[in-house]
NUPAFI-786301 format. One record per atom (N, C-alpha, C): residue number from 1; residue in three letters; atom name; x, y, z. Coordinates in steps of 0.05 Angstrom, whole numbers, plus 5000, padded with zeros to 4 digits. Example, Ala and Ser with C-alpha at 12.3 -4.5 7.8 and 13.67 -1.06 7.14 Angstrom:
residues 2
<site nr="1" rest="ala" atom="N" east="5264" north="4886" up="5156"/>
<site nr="1" rest="ala" atom="CA" east="5246" north="4910" up="5156"/>
<site nr="1" rest="ala" atom="C" east="5264" north="4934" up="5156"/>
<site nr="2" rest="ser" atom="N" east="5257" north="4955" up="5142"/>
<site nr="2" rest="ser" atom="CA" east="5273" north="4979" up="5143"/>
<site nr="2" rest="ser" atom="C" east="5258" north="5001" up="5157"/>
END
This chain:
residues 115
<site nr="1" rest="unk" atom="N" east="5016" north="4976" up="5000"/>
<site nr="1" rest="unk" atom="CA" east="5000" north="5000" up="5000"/>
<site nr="1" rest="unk" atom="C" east="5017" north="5025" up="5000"/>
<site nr="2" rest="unk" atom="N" east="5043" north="5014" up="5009"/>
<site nr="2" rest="unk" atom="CA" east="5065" north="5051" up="5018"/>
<site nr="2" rest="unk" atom="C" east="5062" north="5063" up="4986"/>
<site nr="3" rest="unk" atom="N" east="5067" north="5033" up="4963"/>
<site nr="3" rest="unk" atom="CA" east="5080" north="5036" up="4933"/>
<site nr="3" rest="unk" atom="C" east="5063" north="5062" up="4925"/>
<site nr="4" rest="unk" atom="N" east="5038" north="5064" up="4931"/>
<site nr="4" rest="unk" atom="CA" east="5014" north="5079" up="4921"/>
<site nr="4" rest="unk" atom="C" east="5014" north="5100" up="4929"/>
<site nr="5" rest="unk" atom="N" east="5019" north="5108" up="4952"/>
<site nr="5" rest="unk" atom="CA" east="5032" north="5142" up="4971"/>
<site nr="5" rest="unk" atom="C" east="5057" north="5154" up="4972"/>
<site nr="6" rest="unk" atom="N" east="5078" north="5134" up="4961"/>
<site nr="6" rest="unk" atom="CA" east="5105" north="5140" up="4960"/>
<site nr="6" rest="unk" atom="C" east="5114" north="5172" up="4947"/>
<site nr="7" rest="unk" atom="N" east="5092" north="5171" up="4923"/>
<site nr="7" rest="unk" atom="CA" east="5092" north="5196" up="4909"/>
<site nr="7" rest="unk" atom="C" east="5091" north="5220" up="4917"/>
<site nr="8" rest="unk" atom="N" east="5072" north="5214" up="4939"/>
<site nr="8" rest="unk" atom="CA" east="5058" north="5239" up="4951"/>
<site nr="8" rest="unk" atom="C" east="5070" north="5247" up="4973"/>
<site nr="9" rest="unk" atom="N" east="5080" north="5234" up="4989"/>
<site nr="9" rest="unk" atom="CA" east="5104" north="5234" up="5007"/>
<site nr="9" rest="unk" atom="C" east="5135" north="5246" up="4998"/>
<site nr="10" rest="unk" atom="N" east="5140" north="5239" up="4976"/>
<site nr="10" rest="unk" atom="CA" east="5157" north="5249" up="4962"/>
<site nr="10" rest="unk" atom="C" east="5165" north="5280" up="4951"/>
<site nr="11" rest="unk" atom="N" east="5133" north="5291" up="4949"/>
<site nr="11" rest="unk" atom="CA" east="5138" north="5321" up="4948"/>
<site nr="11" rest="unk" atom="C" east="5150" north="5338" up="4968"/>
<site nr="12" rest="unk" atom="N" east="5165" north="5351" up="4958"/>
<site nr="12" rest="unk" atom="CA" east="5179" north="5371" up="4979"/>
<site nr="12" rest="unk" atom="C" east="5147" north="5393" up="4993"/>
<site nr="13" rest="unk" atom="N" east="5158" north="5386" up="5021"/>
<site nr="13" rest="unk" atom="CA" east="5131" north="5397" up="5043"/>
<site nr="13" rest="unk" atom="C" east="5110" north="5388" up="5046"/>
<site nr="14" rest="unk" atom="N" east="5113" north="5362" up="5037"/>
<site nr="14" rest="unk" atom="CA" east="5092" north="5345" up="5048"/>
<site nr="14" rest="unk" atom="C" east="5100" north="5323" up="5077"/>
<site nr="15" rest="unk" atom="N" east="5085" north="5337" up="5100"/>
<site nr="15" rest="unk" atom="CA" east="5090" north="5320" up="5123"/>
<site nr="15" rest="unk" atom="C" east="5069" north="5296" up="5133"/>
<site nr="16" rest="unk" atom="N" east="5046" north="5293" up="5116"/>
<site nr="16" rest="unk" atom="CA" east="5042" north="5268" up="5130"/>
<site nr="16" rest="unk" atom="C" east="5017" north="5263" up="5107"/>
<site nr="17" rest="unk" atom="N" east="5014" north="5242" up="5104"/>
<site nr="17" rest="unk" atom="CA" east="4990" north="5228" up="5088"/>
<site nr="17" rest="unk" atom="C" east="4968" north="5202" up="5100"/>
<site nr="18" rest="unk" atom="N" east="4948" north="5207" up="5106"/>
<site nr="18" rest="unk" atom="CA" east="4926" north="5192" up="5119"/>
<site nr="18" rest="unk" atom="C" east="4902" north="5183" up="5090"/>
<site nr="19" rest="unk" atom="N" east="4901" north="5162" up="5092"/>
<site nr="19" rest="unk" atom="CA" east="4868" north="5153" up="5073"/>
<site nr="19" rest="unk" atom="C" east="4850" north="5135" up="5087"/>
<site nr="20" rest="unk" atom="N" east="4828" north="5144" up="5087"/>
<site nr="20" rest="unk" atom="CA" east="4810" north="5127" up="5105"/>
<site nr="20" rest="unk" atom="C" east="4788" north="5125" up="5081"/>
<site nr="21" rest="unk" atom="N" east="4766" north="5098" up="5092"/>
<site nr="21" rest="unk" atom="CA" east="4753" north="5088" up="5071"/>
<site nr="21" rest="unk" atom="C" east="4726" north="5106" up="5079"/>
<site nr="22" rest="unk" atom="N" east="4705" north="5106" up="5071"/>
<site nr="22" rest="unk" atom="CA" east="4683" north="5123" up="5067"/>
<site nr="22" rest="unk" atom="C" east="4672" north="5126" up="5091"/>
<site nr="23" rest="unk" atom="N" east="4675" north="5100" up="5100"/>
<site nr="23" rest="unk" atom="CA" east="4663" north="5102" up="5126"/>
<site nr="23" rest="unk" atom="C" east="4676" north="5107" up="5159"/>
<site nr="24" rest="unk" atom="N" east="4707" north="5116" up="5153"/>
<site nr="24" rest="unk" atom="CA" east="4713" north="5124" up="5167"/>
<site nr="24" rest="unk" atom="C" east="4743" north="5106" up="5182"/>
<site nr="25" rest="unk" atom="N" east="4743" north="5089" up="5176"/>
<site nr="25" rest="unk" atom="CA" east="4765" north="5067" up="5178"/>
<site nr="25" rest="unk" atom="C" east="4801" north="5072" up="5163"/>
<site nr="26" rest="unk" atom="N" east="4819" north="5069" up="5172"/>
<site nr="26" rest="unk" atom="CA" east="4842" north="5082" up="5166"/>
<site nr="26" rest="unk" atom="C" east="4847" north="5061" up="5164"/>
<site nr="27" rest="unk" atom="N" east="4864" north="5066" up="5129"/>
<site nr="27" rest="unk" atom="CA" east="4878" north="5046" up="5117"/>
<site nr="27" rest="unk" atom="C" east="4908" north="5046" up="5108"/>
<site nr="28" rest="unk" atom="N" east="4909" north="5073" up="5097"/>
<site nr="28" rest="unk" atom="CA" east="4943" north="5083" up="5105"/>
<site nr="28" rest="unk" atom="C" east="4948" north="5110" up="5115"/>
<site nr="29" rest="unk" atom="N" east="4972" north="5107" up="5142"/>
<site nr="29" rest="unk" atom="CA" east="4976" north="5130" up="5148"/>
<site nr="29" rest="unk" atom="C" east="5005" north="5131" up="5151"/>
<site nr="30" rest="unk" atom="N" east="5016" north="5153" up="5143"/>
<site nr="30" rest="unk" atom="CA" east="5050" north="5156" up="5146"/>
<site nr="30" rest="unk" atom="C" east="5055" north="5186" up="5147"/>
<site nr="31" rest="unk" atom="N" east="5066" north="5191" up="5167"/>
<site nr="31" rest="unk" atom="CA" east="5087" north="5226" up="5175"/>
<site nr="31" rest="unk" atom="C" east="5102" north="5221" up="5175"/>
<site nr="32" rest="unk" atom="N" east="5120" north="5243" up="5162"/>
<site nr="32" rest="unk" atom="CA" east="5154" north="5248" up="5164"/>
<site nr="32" rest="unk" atom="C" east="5161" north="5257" up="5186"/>
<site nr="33" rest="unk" atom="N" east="5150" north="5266" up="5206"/>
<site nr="33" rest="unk" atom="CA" east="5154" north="5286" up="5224"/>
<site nr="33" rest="unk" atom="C" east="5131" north="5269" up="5250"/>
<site nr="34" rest="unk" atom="N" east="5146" north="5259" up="5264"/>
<site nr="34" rest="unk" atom="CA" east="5130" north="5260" up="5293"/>
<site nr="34" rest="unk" atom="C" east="5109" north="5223" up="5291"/>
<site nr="35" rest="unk" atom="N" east="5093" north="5215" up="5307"/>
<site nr="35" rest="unk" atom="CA" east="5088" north="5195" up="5304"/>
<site nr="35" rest="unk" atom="C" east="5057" north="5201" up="5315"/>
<site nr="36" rest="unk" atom="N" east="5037" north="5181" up="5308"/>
<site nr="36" rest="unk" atom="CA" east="5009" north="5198" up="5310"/>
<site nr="36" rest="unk" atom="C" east="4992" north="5164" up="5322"/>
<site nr="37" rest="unk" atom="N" east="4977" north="5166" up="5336"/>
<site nr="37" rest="unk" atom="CA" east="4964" north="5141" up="5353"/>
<site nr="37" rest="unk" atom="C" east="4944" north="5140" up="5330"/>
<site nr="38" rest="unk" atom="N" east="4925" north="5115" up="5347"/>
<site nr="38" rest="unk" atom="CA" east="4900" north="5111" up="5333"/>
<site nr="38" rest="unk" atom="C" east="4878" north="5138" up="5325"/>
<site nr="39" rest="unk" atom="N" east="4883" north="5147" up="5360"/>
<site nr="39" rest="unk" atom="CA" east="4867" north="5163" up="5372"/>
<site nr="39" rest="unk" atom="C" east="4872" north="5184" up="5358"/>
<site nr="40" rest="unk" atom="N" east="4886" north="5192" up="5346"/>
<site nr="40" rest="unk" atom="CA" east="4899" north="5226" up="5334"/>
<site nr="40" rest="unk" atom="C" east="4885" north="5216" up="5304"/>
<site nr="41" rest="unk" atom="N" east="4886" north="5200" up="5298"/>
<site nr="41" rest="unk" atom="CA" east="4873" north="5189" up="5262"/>
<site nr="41" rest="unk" atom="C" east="4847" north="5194" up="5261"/>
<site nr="42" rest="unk" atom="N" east="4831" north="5182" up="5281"/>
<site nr="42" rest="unk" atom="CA" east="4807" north="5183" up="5286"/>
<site nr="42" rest="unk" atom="C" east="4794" north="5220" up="5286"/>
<site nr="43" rest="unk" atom="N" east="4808" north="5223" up="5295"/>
<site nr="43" rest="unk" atom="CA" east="4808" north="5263" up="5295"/>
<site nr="43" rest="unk" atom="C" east="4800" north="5267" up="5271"/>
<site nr="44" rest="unk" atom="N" east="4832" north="5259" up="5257"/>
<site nr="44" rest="unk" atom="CA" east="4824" north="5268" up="5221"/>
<site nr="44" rest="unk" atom="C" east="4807" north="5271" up="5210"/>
<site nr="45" rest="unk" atom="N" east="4794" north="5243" up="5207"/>
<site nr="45" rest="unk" atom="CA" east="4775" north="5230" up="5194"/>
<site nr="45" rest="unk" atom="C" east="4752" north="5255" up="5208"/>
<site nr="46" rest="unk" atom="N" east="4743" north="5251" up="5222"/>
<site nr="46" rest="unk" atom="CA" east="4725" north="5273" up="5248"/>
<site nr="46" rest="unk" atom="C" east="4730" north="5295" up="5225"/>
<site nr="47" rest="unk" atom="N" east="4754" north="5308" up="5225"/>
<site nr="47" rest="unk" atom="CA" east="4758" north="5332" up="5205"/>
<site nr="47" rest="unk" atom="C" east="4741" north="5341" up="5183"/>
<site nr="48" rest="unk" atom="N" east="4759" north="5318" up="5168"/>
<site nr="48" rest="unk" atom="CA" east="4745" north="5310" up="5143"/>
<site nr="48" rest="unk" atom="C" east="4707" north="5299" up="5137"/>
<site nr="49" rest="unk" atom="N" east="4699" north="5299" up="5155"/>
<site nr="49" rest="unk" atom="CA" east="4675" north="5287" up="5156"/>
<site nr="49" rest="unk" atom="C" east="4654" north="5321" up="5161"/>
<site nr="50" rest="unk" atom="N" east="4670" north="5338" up="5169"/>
<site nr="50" rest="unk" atom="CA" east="4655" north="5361" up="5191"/>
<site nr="50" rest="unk" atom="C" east="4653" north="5388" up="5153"/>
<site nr="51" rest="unk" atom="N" east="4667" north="5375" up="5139"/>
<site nr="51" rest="unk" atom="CA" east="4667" north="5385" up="5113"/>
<site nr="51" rest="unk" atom="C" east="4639" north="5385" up="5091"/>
<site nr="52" rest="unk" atom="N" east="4627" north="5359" up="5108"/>
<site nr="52" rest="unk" atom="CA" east="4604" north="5355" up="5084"/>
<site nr="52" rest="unk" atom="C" east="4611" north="5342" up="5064"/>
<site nr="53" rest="unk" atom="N" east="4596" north="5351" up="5043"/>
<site nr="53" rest="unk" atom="CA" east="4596" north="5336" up="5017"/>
<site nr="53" rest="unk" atom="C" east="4616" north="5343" up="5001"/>
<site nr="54" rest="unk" atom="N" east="4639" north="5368" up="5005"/>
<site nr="54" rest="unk" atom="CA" east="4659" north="5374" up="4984"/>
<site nr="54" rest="unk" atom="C" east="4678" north="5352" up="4970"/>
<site nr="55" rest="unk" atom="N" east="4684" north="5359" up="4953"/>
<site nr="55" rest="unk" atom="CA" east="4696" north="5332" up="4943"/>
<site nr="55" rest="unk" atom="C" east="4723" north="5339" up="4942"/>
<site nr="56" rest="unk" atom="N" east="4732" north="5367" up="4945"/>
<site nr="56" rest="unk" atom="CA" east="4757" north="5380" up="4953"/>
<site nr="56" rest="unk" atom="C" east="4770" north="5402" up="4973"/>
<site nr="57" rest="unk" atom="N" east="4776" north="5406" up="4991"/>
<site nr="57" rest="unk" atom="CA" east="4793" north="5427" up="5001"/>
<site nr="57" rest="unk" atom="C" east="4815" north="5428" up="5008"/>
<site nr="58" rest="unk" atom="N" east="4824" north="5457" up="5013"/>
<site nr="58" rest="unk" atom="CA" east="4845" north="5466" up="5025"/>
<site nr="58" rest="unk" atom="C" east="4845" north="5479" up="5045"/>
<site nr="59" rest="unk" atom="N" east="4853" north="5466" up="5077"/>
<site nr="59" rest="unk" atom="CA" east="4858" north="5491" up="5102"/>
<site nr="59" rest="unk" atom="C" east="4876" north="5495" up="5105"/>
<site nr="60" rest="unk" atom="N" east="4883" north="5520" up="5114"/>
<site nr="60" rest="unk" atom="CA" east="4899" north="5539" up="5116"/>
<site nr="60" rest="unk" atom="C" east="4909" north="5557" up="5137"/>
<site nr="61" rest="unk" atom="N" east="4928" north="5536" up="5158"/>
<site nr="61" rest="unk" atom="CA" east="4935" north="5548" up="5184"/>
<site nr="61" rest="unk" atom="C" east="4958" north="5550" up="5186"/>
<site nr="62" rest="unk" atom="N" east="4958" north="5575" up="5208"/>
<site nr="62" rest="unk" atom="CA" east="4991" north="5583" up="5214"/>
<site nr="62" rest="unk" atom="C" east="5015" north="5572" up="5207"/>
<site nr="63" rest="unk" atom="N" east="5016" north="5545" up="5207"/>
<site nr="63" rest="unk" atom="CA" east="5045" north="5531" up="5206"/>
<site nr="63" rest="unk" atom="C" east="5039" north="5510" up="5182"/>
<site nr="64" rest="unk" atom="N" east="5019" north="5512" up="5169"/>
<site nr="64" rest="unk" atom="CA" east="5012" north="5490" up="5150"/>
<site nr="64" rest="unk" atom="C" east="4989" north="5489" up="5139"/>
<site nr="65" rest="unk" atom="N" east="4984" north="5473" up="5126"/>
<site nr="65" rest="unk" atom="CA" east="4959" north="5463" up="5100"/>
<site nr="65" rest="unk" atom="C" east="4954" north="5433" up="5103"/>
<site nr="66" rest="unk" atom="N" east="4923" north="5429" up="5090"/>
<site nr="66" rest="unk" atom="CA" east="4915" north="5405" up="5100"/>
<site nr="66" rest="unk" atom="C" east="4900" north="5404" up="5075"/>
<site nr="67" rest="unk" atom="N" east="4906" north="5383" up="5057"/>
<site nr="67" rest="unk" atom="CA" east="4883" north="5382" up="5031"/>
<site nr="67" rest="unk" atom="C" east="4875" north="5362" up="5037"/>
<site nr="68" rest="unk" atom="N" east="4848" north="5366" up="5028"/>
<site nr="68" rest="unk" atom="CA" east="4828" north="5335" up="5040"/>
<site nr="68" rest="unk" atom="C" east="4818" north="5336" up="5011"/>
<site nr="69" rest="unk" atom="N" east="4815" north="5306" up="5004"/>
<site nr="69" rest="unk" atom="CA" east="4800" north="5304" up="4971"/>
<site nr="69" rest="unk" atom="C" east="4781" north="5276" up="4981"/>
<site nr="70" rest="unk" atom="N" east="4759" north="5280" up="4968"/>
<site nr="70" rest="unk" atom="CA" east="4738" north="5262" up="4980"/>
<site nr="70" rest="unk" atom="C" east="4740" north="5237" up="4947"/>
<site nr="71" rest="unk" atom="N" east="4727" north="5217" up="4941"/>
<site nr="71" rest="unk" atom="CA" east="4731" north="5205" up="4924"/>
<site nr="71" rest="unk" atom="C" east="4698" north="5182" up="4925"/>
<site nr="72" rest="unk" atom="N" east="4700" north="5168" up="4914"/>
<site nr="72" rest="unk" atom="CA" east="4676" north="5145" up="4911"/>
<site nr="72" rest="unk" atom="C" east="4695" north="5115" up="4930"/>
<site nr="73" rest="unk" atom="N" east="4728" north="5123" up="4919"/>
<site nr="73" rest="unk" atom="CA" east="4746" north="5104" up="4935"/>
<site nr="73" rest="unk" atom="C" east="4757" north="5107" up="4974"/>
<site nr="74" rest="unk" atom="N" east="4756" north="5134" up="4978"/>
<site nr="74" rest="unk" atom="CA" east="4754" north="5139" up="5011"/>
<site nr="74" rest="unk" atom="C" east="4759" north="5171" up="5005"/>
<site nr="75" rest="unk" atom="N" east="4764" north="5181" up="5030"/>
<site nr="75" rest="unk" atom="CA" east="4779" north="5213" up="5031"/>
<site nr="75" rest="unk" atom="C" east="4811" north="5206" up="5042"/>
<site nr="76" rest="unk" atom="N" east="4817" north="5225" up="5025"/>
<site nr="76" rest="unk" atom="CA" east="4851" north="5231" up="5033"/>
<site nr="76" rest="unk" atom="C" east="4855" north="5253" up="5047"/>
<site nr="77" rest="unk" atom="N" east="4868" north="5252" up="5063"/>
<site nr="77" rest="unk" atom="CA" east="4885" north="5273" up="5079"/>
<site nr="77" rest="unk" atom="C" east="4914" north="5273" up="5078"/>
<site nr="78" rest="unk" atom="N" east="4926" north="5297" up="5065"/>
<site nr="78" rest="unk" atom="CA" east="4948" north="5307" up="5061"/>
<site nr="78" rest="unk" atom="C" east="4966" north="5326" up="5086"/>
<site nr="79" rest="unk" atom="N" east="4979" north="5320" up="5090"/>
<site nr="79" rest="unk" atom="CA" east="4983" north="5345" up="5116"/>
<site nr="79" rest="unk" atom="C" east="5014" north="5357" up="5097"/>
<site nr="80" rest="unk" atom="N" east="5012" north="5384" up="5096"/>
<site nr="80" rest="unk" atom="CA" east="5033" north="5400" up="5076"/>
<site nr="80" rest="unk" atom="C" east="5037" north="5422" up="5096"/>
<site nr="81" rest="unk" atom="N" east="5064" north="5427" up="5094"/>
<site nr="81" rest="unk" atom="CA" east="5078" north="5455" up="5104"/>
<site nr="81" rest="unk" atom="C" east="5062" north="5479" up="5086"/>
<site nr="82" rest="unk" atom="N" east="5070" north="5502" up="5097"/>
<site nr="82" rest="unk" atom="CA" east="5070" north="5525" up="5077"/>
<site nr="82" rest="unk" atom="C" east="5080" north="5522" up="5047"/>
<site nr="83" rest="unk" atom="N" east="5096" north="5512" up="5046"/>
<site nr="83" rest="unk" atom="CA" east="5108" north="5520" up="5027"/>
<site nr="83" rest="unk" atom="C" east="5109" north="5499" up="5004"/>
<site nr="84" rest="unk" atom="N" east="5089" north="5476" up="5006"/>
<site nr="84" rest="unk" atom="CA" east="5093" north="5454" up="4986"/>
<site nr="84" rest="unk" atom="C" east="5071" north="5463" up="4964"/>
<site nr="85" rest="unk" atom="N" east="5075" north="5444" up="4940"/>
<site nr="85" rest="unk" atom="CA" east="5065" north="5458" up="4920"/>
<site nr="85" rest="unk" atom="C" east="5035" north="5442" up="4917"/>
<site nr="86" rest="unk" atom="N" east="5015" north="5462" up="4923"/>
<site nr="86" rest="unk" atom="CA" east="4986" north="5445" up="4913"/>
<site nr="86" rest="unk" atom="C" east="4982" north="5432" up="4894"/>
<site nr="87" rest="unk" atom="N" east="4995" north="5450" up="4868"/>
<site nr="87" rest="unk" atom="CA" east="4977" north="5437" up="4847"/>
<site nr="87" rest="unk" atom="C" east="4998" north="5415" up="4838"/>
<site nr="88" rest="unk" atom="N" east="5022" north="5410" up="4850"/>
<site nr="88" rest="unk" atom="CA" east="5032" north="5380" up="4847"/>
<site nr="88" rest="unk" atom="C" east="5018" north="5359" up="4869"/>
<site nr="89" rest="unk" atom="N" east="5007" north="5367" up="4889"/>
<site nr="89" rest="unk" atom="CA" east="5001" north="5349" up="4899"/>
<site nr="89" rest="unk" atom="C" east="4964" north="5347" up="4894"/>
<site nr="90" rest="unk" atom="N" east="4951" north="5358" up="4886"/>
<site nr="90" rest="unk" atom="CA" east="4930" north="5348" up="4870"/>
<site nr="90" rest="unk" atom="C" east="4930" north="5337" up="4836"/>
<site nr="91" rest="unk" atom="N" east="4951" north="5342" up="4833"/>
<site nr="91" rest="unk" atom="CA" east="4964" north="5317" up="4812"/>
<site nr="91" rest="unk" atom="C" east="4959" north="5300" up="4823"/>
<site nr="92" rest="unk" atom="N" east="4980" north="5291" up="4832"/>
<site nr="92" rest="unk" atom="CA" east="4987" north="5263" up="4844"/>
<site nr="92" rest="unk" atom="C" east="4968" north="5255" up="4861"/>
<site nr="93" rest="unk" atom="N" east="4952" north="5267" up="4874"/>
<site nr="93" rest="unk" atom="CA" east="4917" north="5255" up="4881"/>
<site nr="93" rest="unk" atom="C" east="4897" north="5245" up="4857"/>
<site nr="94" rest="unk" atom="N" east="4906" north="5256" up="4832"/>
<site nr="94" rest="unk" atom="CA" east="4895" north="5257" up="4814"/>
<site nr="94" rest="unk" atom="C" east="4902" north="5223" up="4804"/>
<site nr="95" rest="unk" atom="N" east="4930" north="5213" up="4797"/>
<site nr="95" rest="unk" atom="CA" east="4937" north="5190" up="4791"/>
<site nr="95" rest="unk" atom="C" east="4936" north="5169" up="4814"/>
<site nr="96" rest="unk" atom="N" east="4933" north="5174" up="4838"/>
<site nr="96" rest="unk" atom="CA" east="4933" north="5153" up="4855"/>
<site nr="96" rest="unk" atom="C" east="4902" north="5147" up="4858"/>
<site nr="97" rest="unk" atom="N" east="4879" north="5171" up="4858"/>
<site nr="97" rest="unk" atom="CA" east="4855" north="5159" up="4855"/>
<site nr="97" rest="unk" atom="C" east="4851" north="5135" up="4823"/>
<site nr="98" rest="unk" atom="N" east="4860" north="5148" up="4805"/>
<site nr="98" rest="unk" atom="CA" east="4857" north="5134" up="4778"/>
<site nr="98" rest="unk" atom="C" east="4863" north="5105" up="4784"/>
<site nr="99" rest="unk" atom="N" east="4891" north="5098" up="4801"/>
<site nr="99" rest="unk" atom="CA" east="4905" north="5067" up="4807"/>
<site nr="99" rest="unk" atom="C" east="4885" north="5055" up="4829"/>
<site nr="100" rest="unk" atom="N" east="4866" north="5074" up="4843"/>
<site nr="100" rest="unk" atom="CA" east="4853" north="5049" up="4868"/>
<site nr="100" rest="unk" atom="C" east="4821" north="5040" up="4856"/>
<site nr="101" rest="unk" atom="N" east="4817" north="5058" up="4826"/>
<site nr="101" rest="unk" atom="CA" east="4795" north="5049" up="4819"/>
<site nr="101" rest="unk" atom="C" east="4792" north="5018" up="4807"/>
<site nr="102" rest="unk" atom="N" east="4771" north="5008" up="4813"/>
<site nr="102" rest="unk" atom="CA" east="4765" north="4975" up="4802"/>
<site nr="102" rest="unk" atom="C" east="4758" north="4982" up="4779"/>
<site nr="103" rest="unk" atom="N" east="4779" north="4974" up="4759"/>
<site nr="103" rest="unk" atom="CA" east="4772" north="4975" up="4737"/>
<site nr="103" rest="unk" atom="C" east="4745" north="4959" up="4722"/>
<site nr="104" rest="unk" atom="N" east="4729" north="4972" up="4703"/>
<site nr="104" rest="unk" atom="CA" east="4702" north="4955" up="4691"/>
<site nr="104" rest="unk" atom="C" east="4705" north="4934" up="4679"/>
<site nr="105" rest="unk" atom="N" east="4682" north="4915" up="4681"/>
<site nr="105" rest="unk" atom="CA" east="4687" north="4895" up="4660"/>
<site nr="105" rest="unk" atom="C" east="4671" north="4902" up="4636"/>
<site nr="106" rest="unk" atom="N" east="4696" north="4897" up="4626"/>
<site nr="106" rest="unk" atom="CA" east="4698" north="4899" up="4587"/>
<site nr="106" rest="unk" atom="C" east="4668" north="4879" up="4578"/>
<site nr="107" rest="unk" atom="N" east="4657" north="4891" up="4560"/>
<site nr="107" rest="unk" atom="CA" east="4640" north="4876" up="4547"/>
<site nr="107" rest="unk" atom="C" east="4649" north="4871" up="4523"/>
<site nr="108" rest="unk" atom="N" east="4649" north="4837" up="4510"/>
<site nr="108" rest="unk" atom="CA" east="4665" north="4835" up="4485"/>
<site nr="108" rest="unk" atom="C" east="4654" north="4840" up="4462"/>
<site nr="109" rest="unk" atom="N" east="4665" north="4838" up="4444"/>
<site nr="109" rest="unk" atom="CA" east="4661" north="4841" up="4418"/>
<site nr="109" rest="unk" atom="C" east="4637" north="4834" up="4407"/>
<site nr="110" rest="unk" atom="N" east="4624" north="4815" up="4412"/>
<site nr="110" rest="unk" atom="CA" east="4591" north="4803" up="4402"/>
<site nr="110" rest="unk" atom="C" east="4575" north="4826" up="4409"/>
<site nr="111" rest="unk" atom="N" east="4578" north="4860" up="4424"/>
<site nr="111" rest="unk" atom="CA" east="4555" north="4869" up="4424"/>
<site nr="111" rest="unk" atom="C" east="4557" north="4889" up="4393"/>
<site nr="112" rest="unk" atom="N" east="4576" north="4882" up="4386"/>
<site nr="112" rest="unk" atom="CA" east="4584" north="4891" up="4361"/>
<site nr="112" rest="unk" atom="C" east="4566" north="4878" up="4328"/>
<site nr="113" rest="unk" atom="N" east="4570" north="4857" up="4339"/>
<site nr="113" rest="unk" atom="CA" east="4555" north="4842" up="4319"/>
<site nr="113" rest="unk" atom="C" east="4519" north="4832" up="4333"/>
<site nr="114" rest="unk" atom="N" east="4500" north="4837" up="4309"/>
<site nr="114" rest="unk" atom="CA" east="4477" north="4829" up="4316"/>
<site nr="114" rest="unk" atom="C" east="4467" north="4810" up="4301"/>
<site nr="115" rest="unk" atom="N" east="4451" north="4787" up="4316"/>
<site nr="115" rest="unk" atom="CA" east="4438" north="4765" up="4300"/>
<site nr="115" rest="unk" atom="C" east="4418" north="4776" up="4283"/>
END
């Protein structure tokens, strides 16, 4: 699961990445900086939930930024310094939602042809 957040972790001023599933359940969490209990995740999620129906934001406090992106696959939580770059890291929210979708099943070729 790290292979899938590695990216996003990777950007310069990004300190921590959380994803929980819809219903509230934490599936990956990793900080560069400091170490976080069950109990501190559970917050997040709380966060992210106190947002409503957006399917994107950005907060914006004294020492940092917090982008939360909602999905059909869970919500993400980003935790960013000042100074990291948004619109690379809603990229890369952009390709890691695309990789957790279940891809469709293909219907074959016979609806092509009719009796």
């Amino acid at each position: 699961m790290r292979g899938l957040f590695a990216d996003l972790l990777r950007i310069d001023g990004v300190k921590g990445v959380v994803f929980f599933t819809l219903s509230g359940q934490p599936v990956f969490q990793e900080f560069t900086l400091g170490r976080n209990d069950a109990d501190d995740i559970s917050g997040w999620f709380a966060l992210a939930a106190c947002l409503g129906r957006a399917r994107e934001a950005e907060l914006v406090f004294e020492k940092g930024r917090l982008y939360v992106r909602r999905s059909t696959e869970g919500v993400l939580l980003v935790v960013m310094g000042s100074i990291a770059p948004t619109g690379m890291v809603r990229l890369t929210a952009d390709i890691l939602f695309s990789g957790l979708r279940q891809p469709k099943a293909v219907r074959g070729i016979k609806r092509f042809f009719k009796r």
